[in-house]
N, C-alpha and C positions, 0 to 999 in steps of 0.2 A: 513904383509906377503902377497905377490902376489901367488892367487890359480887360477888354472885351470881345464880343465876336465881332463888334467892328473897329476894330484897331488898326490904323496903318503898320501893313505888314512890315515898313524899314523899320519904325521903333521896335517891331515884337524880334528881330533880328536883332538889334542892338542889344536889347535888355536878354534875351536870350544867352547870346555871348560874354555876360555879366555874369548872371545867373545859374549860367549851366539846364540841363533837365533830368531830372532823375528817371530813370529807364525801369519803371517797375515791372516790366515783365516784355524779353525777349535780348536780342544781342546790343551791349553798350557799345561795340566799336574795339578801336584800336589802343589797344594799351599804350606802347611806346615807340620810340624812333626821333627821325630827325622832324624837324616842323613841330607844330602843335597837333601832341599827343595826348590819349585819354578823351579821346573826344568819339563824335559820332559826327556824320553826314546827313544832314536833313532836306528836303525840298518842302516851301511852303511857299502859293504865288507864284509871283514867278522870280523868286531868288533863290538861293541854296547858301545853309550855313555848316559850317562847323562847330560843333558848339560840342562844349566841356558836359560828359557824363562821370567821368570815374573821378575827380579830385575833391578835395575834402570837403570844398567848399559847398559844394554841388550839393553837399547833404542836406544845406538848409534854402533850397531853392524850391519857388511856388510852384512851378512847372515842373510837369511829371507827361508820363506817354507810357500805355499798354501797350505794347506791337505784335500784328498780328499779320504775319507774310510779308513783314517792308512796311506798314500802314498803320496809322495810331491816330486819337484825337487829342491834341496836345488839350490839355490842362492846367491852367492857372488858379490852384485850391480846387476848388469843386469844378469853377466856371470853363465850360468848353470855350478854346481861343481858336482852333485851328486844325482842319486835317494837316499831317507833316506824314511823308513818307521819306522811307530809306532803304530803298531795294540792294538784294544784295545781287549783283556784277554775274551774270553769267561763266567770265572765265576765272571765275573764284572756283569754279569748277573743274576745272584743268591741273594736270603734272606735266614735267615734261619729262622727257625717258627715263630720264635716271631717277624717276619718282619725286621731285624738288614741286610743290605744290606751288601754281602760278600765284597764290599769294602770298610766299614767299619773298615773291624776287618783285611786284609789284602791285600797287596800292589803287584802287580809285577813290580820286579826289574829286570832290564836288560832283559833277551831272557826266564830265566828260574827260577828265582828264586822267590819265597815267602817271602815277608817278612812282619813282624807284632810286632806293639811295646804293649806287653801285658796292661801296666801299663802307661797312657799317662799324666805322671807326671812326672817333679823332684823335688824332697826336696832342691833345689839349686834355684830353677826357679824364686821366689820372693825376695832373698837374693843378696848381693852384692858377694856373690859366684857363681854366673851363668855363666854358660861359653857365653861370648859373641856371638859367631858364632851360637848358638843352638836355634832351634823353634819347641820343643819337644810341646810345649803345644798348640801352635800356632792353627794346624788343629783342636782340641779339639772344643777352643774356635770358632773357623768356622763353627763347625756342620758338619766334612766330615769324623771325625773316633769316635767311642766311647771311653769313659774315662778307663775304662778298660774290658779287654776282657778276658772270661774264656777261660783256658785250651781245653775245649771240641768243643767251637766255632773253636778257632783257627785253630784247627784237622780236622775240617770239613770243613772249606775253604782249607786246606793244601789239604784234598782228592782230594777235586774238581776239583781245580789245577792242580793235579797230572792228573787224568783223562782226563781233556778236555783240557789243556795248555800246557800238558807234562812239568810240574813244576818237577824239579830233586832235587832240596835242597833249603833248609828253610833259613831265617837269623830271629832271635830274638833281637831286643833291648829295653834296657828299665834306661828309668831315675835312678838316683841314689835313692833308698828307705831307708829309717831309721832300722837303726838295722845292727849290726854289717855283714849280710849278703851280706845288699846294694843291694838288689831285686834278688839276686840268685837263691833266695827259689824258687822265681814267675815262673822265669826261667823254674827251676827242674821242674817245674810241668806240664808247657807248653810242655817242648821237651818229658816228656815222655808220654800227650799223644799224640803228631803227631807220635811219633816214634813206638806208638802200632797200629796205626791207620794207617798209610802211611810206614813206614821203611823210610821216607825218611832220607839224610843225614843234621844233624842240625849244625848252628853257633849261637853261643851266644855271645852278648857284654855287658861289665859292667867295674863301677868302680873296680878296687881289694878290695878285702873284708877284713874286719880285720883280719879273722881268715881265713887261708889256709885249711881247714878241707869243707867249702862252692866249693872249685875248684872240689874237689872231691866227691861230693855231685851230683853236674853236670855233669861228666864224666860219676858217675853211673846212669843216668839218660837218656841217649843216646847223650847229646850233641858229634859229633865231632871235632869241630874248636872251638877255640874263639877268640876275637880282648879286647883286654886289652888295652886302645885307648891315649896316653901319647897326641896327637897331636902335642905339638914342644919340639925340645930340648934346647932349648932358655929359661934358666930360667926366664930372666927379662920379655919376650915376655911372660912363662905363667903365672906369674903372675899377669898380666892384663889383660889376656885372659880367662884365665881359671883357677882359685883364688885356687878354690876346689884341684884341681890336682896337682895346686902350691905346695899345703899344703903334696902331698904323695909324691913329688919329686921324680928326675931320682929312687934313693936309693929302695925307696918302688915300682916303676914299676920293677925295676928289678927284683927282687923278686917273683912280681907277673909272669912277662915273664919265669923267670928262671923253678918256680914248674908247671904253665901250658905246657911248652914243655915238665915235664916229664909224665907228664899226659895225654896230646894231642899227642905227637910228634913233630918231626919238621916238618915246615912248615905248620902245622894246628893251629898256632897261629899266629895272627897277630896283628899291632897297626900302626893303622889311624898316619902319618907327614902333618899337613897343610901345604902349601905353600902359604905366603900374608899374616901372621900374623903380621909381622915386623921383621921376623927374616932374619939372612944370608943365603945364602945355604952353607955354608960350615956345619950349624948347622944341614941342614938336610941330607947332605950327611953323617956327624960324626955320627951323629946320627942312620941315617940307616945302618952303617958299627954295629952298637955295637946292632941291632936289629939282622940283618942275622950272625953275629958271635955267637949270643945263638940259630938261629934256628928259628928267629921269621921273616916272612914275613913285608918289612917296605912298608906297602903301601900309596905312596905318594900321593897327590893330592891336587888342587890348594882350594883353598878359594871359596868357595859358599856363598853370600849373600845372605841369605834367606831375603826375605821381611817380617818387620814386628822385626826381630832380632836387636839385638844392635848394629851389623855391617852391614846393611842395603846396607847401601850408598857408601861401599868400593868395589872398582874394585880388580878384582883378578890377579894374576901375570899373564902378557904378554907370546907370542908364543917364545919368545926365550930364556927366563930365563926357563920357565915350561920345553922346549927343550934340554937345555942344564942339568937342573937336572935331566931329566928323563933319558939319555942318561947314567950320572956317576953311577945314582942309577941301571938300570938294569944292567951295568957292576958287582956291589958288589952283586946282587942279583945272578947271574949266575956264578959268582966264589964262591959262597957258596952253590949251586948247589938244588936254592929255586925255587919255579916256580907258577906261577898261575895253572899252569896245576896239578900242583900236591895236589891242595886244595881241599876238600872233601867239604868243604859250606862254602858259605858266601860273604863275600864283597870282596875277592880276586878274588874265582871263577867266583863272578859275573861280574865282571869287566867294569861295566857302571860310575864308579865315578873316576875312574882313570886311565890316561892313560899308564901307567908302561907295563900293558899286550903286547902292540903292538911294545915295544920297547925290548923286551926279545926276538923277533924273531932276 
């Protein structure tokens, strides 16, 4: 795709996202963890992305950025596209007593958001049920987050946040945990104390739990959003993707989609569509039609190769397949009258991992 300095800024987000940018001089970001890792946070316009700096592919990307304080002229070959900034977080600055450096225990995401994975584990992670895209442990074994974080920590980078970042809402995730709960409990414990502590508005993600009596647990706990995360609707795709989730199939998301929207509402529940697993798009436009017809936000988004993960080495779907789905998908999203705007926390509201938000204008 041929860009300019006048580009509509959704496609330079889209192909961005494809693309990656090679960071030639200042900090790439976040190596590993849970979500889409090896990336960097960018503002340009008035959207914000996440976009791939450290994976391989990234080596042969048009786009490049000097940074200099948070601040760079993006680059496409020679041609100037764009100021992009990326400031770093004031309570990046902070420990807390016991010397645990507040970006440890959590992360800013996109312009405003908190996010922190309590428990930086999965019960999946050493087994042939791992989901292959995921590098939950990854940053662990790096030495850049701690293995698990209390409840009282988390609250108190959440404040900070709040105060010198103007952080507006939280995201929790956390690996799948043994026990019929699946880490909910951890959860529960987490959102209520940022919730005593900040008011801020919380999103929670997790496997569906065995027992439906855990959703509700959480609800009373202050959570208000959550992402129930199916990734494709391509059964044969999840089952070599992601073995685990195989195993709960559409049947059991559903389920789970259906009682969180009567608990959340609609459009405070959502669930992550990869795009670049190997599936169609018709799988994920079908797909995102039977997500917005219960009520459930389908947020789309391309393939992240985290470095270091089992899909490493795969390049993520191109600027005009990603263009062409996002286009069908915010059509189905906006006739069922869903919206990022309308999200109260999380990975919708925050909208750095996908570019769905820009195409709903």
């Amino acid at each position: 795709m041929r860009l300019s300095k006048e580009t509509n800024l959704k496609y330079l987000k889209v192909d961005l996202q494809s693309n990656g940018i090679r960071v030639l001089k200042g900090d790439k970001g976040r190596i590993g963890g849970a979500g889409p890792a090896g990336a960097k946070i960018f503002t340009f316009g008035d959207t914000v992305a996440n976009v791939p700096t450290m994976s391989t592919f990234v080596e042969n990307s048009p786009y490049s950025v000097e940074l200099e304080g948070g601040k760079g002229i993006l680059k496409r070959y020679d041609d100037e596209v764009a100021v992009i900034e990326s400031p770093m977080p004031e309570f990046y600055k902070l420990k807390t007593k016991e010397g645990i450096p507040y970006k440890q225990i959590g992360l800013l995401h996109g312009t405003d958001c908190l996010a922190s994975t309590p428990v930086q584990t999965c019960v999946y992670w050493n087994m042939p049920d791992r989901c292959k895209f995921c590098g939950i442990e990854l940053s662990r074994k790096k030495g850049t987050t701690t293995a698990v974080k209390r409840p009282e920590e988390i609250a108190e980078v959440a404040d900070a946040a709040k105060r010198l970042d103007k952080v507006s809402h939280v995201t929790l995730t956390i690996g799948t945990l043994k026990g019929a709960d699946k880490g909910i409990k951890v959860l529960c414990k987490c959102a209520s104390a940022i919730k005593d502590l900040t008011g801020l508005p919380i999103h929670a993600q997790f496997e569906p739990p065995d027992d439906f009596r855990y959703l509700e647990e959480l609800h009373a706990s202050g959570v208000d959003t959550v992402g129930v995360h199916i990734e494709s609707f391509d059964e044969d795709v999840l089952r070599k993707i992601a073995p685990a989730k195989a195993r709960i199939g559409v049947d059991g998301f559903m389920n789970a989609w259906k009682r969180s929207v009567e608990l959340f509402g609609e459009n405070q529940v959502s669930s992550f569509i990869i795009a670049g697993l190997g599936e169609d798009d018709q799988s994920i436009i079908e797909g995102s039609r039977i997500l917005a017809d219960l009520g459930v936000y389908p947020l789309v988004l391309s393939l992240r190769p985290i470095p270091g993960s089992d899909l490493e080495n795969e390049i993520p779907p191109g600027f005009e397949r990603m263009k062409r789905i996002y286009e069908e998908v915010s059509m189905i999203v906006k006739d069922r009258g869903l919206s990022w705007k309308r999200s109260k926390a999380g990975c919708v509201r925050c909208r750095a991992c996908s570019a769905l938000d820009v195409f709903e204008k």
